[in-house]
N, C-alpha and C positions, 0 to 999 in steps of 0.2 A: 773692608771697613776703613774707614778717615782714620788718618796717623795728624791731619793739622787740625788748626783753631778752627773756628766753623768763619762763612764767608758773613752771616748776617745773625744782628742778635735776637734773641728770644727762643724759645725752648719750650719744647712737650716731652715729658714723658708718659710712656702707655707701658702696665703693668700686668703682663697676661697672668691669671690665676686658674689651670687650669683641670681645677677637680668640680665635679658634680657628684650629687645625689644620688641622681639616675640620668641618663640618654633621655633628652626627647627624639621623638621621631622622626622630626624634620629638623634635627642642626647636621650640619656638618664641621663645624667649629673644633680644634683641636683643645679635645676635652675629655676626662677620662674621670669614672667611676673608682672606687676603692680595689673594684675586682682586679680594674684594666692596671693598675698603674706600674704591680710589677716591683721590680728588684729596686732597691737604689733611689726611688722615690716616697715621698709623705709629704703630708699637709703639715705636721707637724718640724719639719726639718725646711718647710720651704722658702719661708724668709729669709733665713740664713741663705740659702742659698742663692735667691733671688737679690741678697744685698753684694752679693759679690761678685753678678754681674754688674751693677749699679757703681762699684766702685772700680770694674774696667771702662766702664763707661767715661768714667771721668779721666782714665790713664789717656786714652785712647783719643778724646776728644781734646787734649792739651789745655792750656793755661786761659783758652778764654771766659770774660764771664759772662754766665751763664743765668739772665733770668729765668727760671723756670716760670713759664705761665701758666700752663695747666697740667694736671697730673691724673689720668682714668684710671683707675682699675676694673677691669673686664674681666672675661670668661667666657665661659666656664663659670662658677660661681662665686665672685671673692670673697664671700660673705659667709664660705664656709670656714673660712680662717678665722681665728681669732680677731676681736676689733685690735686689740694692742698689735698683733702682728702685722695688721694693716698700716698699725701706726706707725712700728719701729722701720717700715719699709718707706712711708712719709718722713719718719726724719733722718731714715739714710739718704733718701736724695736731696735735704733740703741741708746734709751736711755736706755733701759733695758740691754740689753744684750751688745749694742758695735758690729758698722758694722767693716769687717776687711778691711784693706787700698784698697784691690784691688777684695772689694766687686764687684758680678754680680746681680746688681737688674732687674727683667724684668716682663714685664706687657703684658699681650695677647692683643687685642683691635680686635673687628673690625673695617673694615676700614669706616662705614659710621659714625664710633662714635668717630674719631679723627678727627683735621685739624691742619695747621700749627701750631696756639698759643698754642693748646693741649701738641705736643710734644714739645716744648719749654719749657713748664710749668714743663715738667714731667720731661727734662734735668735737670732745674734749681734746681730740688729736690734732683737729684742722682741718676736717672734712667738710666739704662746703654745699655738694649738691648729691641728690642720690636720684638714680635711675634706678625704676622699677620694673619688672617683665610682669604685666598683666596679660597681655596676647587675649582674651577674652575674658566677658563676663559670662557667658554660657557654658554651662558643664558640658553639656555632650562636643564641643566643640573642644574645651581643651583636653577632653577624653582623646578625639582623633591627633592632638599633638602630641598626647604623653605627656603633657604636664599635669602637675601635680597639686598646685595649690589652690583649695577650695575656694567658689567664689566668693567674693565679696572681702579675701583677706586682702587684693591688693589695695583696696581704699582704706582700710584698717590703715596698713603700713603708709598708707601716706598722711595720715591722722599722725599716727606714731610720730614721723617723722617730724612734720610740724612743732606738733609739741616740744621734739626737743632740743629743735630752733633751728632748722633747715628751712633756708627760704627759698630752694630752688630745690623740686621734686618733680621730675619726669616720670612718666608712664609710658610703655612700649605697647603696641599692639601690631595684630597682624590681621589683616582680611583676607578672605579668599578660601578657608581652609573648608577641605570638603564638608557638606553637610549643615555649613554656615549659611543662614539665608539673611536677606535684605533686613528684616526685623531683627536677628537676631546683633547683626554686623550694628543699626542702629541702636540697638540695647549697650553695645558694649561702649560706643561713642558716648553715649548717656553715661552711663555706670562710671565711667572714665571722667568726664568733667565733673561731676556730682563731688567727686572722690574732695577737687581743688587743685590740681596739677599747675604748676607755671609752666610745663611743658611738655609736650605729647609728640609722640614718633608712630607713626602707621606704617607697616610693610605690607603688601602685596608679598604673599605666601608661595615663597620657591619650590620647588621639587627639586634637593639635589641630589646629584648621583649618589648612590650609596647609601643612603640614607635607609629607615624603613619605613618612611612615608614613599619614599621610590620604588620599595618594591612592592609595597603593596597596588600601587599607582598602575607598575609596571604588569601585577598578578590581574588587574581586573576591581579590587576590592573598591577602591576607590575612585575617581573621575581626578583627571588633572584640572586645576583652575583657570577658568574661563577668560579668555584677555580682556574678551565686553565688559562680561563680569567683573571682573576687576577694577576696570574702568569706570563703571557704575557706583562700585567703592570708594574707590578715593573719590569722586565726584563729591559723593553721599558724606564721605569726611570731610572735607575741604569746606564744605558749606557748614555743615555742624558746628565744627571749630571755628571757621570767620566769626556766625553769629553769636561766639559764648566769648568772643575777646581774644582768640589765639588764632594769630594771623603766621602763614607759612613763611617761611624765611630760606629753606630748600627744599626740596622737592616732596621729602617724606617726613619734614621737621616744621611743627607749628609751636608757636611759644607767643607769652601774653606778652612783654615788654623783650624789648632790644637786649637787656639785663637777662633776662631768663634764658636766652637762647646758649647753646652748648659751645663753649666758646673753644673745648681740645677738638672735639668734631668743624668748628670753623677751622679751625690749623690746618688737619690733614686737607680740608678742600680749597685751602687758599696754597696748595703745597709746602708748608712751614717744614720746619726742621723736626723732628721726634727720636725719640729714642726708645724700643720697643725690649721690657723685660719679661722674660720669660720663656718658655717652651713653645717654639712653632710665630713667636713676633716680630714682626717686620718694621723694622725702620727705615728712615729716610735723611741723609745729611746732604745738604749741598750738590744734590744729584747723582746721590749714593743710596743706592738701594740694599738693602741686606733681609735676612731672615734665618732664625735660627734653627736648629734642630728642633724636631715637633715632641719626641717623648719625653717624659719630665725625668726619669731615667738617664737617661743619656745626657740631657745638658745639665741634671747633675752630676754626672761622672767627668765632664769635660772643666765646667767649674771648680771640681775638687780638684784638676790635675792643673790648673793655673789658665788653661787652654778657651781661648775667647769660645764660644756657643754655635755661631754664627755656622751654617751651614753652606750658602750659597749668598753673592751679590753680584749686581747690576747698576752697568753706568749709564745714564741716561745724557743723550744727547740732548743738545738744545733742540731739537726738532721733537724729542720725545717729549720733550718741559715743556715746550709748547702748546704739542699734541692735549696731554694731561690737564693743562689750565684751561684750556678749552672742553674738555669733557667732565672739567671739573664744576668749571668757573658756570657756565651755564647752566646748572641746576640749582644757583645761586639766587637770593629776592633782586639781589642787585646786576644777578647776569654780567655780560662781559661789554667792554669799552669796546667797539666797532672798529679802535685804531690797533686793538691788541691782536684783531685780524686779522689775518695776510690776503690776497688782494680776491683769491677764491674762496673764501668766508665773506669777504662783504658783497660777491658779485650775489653770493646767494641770499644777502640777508632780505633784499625788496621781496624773492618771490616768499618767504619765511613769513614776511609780514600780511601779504597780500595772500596768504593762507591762511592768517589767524594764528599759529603757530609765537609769533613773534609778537612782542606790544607795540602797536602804530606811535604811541605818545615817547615811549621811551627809548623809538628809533629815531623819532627827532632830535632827543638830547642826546643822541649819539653813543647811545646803548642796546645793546641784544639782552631781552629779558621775554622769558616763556610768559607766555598767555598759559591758564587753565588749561587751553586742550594743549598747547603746546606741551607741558608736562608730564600727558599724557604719553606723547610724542617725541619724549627728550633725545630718543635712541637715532630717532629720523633727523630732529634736527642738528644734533651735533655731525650725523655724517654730513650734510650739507653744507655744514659752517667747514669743512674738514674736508670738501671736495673729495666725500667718501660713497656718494651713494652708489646707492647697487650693492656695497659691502657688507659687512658685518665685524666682528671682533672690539667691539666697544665694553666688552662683559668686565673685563681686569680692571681696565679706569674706571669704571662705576662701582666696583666695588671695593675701591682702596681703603676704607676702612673696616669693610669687612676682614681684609686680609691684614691690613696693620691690628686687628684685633684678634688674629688667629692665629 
């Protein structure tokens, strides 16, 4: 963990909250149930506790100052806390550190763990945009996830939201999940814009280890998802969202204005600075990597004894910082400068182009930006730009914010 001032200014923080309801089937997310959590953890004790890693944070980081630009809270579900607790953990770091004037604070929720007074409350704090997990319009589809919230509450909650003066409301969804067909995958696209979103997230539906979507996967019960298929999805998204006003900005991120786009997820993929609180959160300073212990137990027992969290770090070479911007940066609207390439990136960018892969116009102005299918194709082309092919092992860089969110 950094003992100096940081080398560049501006500032994220990411605030893991990691209690749920229930398990769904397909997360792997370091996240725990009331059953799971055990000795030495609660919801009710965890601000408290999460404010004092906040205030190592600041030992540890030295005297610089520090605009905070964006501030998420994830999960797990933060929205099972208290709105005030949310709050008092907003202005522990905006006493620490100092929020900047035209801070972006945002909080995930599901929709069956908000109602009107909630989002009011969390106005009144300084909360500025709220992400919602819809994952579908169709019951029998969020039946196979395990989730839990009947239809039609996520566009309630984005009603809600409005109302009580939130002008940036994202929706999450997922395609692909078994038993989800073409109509149903377009129903939710509908259902989703209908709602009034300034911002919408599509994933192509993981199977991961462990899981109990894996093992049923693995039992026979259900079919793993189809890559075509998939492909035919976001196809099927990407067009939907163009024609309703929300044009993509990264790969699985479409938003209606420049203004609406998620600007603590622009951080982690332009490689910014962050500082990750909670159980099992990964930060990033000046090509310092860390991550803390994963049960809320434990990095509260380590808290209580004065003792940083932090489990395990990683120093990142300049070849790795490079590596990263490039596996970052090209899932990007604006993809990467051609000079940010080193000499076997650009020998490969003509065939990129002369593939469709790459945009012919915006390699004349001396940029790498995916075409449609190219996005399809991200995993091929960054080995290319990366004088990787043949390879494989791009899974970590692509999922750096899944992992700074777990």
């Amino acid at each position: 963990m950094p003992h100096a001032a940081l080398d560049r200014p501006g500032f994220s923080v990411y605030v893991h909250v990691p209690f749920c309801a229930t398990r769904c089937g397909y997360c792997d997310f370091n996240t725990y149930t009331a059953a799971e959590l055990g000795w030495g953890a609660s919801r009710a004790a965890y601000a408290d506790t999460a404010l004092a890693e906040i205030r190592l944070a600041r030992t540890m980081l030295g005297d610089t100052d520090l605009p905070v630009r964006t501030v998420f809270f994830g999960g797990g579900t933060p929205t099972l806390l208290p709105a005030d607790d949310l709050g008092r953990l907003l202005r522990g770091i905006d006493a620490e550190f100092g929020l900047d004037a035209d801070v972006e604070v945002t909080t995930e929720a599901n929709p069956e763990s908000v109602d009107p007074a909630y989002f009011a409350r969390l106005r009144d704090h300084g909360f500025t945009r709220i992400s919602l997990g819809m994952q579908s319009a169709q019951p029998h589809v969020l039946a196979v996830l395990d989730r839990r919230h009947t239809p039609g509450r996520p566009q309630h909650a984005v009603a809600e939201a409005r109302a009580a003066g939130f002008e940036h409301v994202s929706l999450d969804l997922i395609y692909g999940t078994p038993g989800e067909s073409d109509a149903d995958w377009r129903a939710s696209l509908d259902a989703a814009l209908a709602a009034g979103p300034d911002h919408l997230s599509a994933y192509a539906l993981t199977v991961e280890t462990g899981t109990r979507l894996a093992a049923r996967v693995r039992r026979g019960e259900l079919p793993a998802p189809d890559d075509d298929m998939l492909a035919d999805r976001y196809l099927m998204a990407d067009e939907v969202l163009g024609a309703a006003g929300l044009s993509w900005y990264e790969v699985s991120n479409w938003a209606a204005s420049p203004d609406a786009r998620c600007r603590h997820n622009l951080a982690y993929w332009h490689s910014a600075n962050w500082w990750g609180i909670g159980p099992g959160a990964h930060s990033h300073v000046d090509g310092t990597r860390w991550w803390n212990v994963k049960h809320p137990s434990t990095y509260a027992a380590r808290l209580a004894d004065g003792a940083s969290p932090a489990q395990a770090r990683e120093e990142l070479s300049p070849e790795d910082r490079r590596v990263e911007s490039v596996m970052l940066g090209v899932r990007l609207r604006e993809g990467l400068a051609l000079d940010d390439l080193d000499d076997t990136g650009r020998a490969g960018v003509c065939g990129l182009v002369d593939g469709g892969l790459l945009d012919a116009t915006a390699y004349a102005a001396g940029r790498a930006v995916l075409t449609v299918r190219g996005r399809l194709l991200a995993d091929a082309v960054v080995r290319v730009l990366l004088g990787w092919e043949g390879q494989s092992g791009l899974t970590s860089a692509f999922k750096i914010v899944k992992t700074a969110h777990s």
